[in-house]
VOGU-3710 file (C-alpha; in Angstrom, 3 decimals, decimal comma):
1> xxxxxxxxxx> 18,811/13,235/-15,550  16,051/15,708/-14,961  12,976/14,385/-13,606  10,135/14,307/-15,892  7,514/16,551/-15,665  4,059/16,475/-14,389  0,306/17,080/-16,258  -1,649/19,016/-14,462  -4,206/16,686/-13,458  -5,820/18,814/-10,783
11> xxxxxxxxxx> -5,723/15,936/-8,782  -6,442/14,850/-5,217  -5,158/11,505/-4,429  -2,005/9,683/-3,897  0,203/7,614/-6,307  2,324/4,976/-5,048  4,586/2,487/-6,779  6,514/-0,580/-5,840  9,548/-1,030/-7,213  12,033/-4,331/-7,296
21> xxxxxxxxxx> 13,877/-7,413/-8,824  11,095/-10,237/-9,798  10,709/-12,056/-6,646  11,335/-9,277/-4,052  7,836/-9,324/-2,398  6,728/-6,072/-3,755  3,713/-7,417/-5,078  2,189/-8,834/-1,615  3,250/-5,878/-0,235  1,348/-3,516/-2,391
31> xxxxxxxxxx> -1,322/-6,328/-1,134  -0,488/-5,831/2,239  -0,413/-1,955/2,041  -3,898/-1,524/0,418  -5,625/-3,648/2,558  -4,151/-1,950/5,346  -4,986/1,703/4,211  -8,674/0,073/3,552  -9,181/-0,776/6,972  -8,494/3,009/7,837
41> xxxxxxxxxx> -11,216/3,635/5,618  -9,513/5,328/2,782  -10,191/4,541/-0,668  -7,661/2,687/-2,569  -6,880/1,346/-6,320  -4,706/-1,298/-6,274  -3,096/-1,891/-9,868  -0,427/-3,361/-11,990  1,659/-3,098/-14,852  1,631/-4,076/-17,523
51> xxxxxxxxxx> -2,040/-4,165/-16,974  -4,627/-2,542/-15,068  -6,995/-1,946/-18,001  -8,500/-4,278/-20,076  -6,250/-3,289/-23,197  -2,893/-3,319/-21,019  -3,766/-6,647/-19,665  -3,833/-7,806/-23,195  -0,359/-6,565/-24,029  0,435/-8,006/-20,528
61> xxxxxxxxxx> -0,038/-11,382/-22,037  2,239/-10,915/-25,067  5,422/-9,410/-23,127  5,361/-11,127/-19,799  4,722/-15,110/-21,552  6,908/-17,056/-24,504  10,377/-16,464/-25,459  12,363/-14,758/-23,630  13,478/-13,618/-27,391  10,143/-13,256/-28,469
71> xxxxxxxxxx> 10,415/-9,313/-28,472  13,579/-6,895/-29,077  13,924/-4,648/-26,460  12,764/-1,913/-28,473  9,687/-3,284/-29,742  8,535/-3,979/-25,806  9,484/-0,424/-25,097  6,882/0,211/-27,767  4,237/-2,311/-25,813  5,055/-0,990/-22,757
81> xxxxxxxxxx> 4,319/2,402/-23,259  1,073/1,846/-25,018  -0,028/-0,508/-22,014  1,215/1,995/-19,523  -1,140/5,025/-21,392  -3,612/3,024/-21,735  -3,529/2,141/-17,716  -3,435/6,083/-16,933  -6,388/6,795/-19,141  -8,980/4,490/-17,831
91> xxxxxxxxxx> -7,623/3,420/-14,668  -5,131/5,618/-12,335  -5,742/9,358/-13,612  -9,414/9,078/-12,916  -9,083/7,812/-9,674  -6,149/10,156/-8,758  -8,416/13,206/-9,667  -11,347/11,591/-7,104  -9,015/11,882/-4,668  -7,732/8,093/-3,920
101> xxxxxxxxxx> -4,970/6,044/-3,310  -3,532/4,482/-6,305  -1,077/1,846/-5,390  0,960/0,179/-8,441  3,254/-3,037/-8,652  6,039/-1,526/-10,790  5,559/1,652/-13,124  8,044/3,421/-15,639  10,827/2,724/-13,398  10,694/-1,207/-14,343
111> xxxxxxxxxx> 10,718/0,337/-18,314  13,420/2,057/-17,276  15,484/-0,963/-15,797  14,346/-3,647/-17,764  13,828/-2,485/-21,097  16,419/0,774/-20,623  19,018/-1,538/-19,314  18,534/-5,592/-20,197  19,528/-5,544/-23,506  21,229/-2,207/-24,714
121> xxxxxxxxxx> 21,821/1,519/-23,660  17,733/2,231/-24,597  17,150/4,309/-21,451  16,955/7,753/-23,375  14,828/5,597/-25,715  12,091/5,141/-22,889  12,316/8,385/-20,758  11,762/10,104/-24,187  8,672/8,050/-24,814  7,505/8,895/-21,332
131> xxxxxxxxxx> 8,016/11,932/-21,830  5,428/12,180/-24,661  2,972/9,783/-23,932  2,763/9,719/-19,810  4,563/12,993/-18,811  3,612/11,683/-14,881  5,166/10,106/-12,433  4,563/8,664/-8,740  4,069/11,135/-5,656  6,358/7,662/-3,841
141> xxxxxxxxxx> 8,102/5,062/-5,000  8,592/2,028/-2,455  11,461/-0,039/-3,752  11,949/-3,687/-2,507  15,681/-3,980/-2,375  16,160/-8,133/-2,136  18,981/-10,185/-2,636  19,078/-11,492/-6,419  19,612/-14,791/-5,704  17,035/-14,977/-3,280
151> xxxxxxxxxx> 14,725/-13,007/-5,484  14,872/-15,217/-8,614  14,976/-18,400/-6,515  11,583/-17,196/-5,094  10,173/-15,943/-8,421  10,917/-19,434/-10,129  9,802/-20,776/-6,917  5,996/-19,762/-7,965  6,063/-21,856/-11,211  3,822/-19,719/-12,829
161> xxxxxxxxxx> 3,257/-18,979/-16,606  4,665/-15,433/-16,624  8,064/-15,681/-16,242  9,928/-14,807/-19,672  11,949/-12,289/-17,424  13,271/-14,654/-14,964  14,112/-16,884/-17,449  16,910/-14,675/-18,578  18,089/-15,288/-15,575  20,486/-14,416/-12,243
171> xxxxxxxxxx> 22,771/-12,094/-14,363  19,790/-9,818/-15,495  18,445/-9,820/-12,149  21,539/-8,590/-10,495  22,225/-6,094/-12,777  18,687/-4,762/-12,802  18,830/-5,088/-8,537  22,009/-2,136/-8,890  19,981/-0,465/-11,826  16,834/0,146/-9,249
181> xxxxxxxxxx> 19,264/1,287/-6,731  20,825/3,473/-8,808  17,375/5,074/-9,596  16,661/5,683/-6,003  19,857/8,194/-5,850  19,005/9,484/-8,924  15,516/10,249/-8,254  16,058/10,445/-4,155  12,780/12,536/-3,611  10,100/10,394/-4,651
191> xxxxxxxxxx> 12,404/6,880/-3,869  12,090/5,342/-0,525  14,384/1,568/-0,229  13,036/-0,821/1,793  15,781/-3,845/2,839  13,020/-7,136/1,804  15,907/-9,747/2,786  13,497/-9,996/5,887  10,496/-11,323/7,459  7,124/-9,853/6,108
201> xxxxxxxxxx> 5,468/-8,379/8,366  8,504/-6,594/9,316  8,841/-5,095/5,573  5,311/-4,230/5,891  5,713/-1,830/9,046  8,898/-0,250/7,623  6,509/0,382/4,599  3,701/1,657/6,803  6,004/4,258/8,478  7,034/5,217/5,285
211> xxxxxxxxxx> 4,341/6,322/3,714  2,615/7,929/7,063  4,311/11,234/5,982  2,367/11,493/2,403  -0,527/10,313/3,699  -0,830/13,215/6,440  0,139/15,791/3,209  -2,687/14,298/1,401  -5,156/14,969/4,079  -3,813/18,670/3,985
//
């Protein structure tokens, strides 16, 4: 499938995502990553989704807590989408077009796996909706590649209250880990897969060397 297409945003900065199963460590190292490209003095947004805005953290509430039958998959397509335009509007456009780093735990490709693939063939259902509404996607995608085991083990591990995902439990997870890899060969230009079934910090430098390359562009 045909990558969607841009807006011309006329901007200036630099849109990351991370990518990955629910416990993969992508969201301490999007941590990791901004306060690393802080101390070089650039400026950075870091941001989530759903969320990010005060109206997408509100959705955030209803899709990511209760049941995990509380939605059909096509109604949180719906919520997704509006929490994901929503995000663009107020948060990452502007500060793409001022020129920063916007660095996002999970994006349209997590719509794409979890919603596209969890609970019925709906992926043309959501890259049509992107299509229409966001029409945008990341100039790099870091994706966490983790074990799913390991990865729902840790993410149950944090005994938090959002976790109607992981409570569907280790079959989604595996299938979504070969969804997400499946994405970075179908979308190799923008995907870059990191091997998390190791210690942090060494993640963190793969990720580092990663994204030296688009930073230097960005400068250009």
């Amino acid at each position: 499938m045909a990558q969607p297409g841009r807006r011309d945003l006329n901007r200036r900065g630099l849109f990351v995502t991370f990518e990955g199963i629910d416990g993969s460590g992508k969201s301490t190292q999007a941590r990791r990553l901004a306060a690393d490209l802080r101390d070089q003095g650039r400026e950075v947004v870091l941001t989530r989704e759903p969320g990010g805005s005060p109206g997408a953290e509100e959705i955030r509430s209803l899709v990511l807590e209760g049941d995990p039958d509380r939605w059909s998959a096509e109604t949180e397509i719906l919520l997704f989408t509006a929490a994901r335009r929503d995000h663009m509007e107020r948060t990452i456009w502007p500060a793409l077009r001022a020129g920063k780093v916007v660095i996002c735990d999970r994006f349209a490709d997590s719509t794409r796996m979890y919603q596209g693939l969890s609970r019925g063939q709906l992926r043309p259902v959501v890259d049509d909706l992107h299509k229409l509404m966001i029409a945008d996607e990341p100039d790099l995608t870091l994706l966490i590649d983790m074990d799913p085991t390991t990865g729902l083990a840790r993410a149950k591990g944090r005994q938090g209250h959002e976790e109607r995902f992981e409570d569907f439990g280790l079959d989604l997870q595996a299938r979504m880990r070969e969804g997400f890899l499946d994405l970075a060969a179908e979308f190799p230009a923008r995907f870059r897969v990191i091997d998390g079934n190791r210690a942090e910090d060494e993640v963190a430098a793969d990720i580092r060397h990663l994204i030296a390359p688009e930073l230097a562009s960005d400068l250009t």
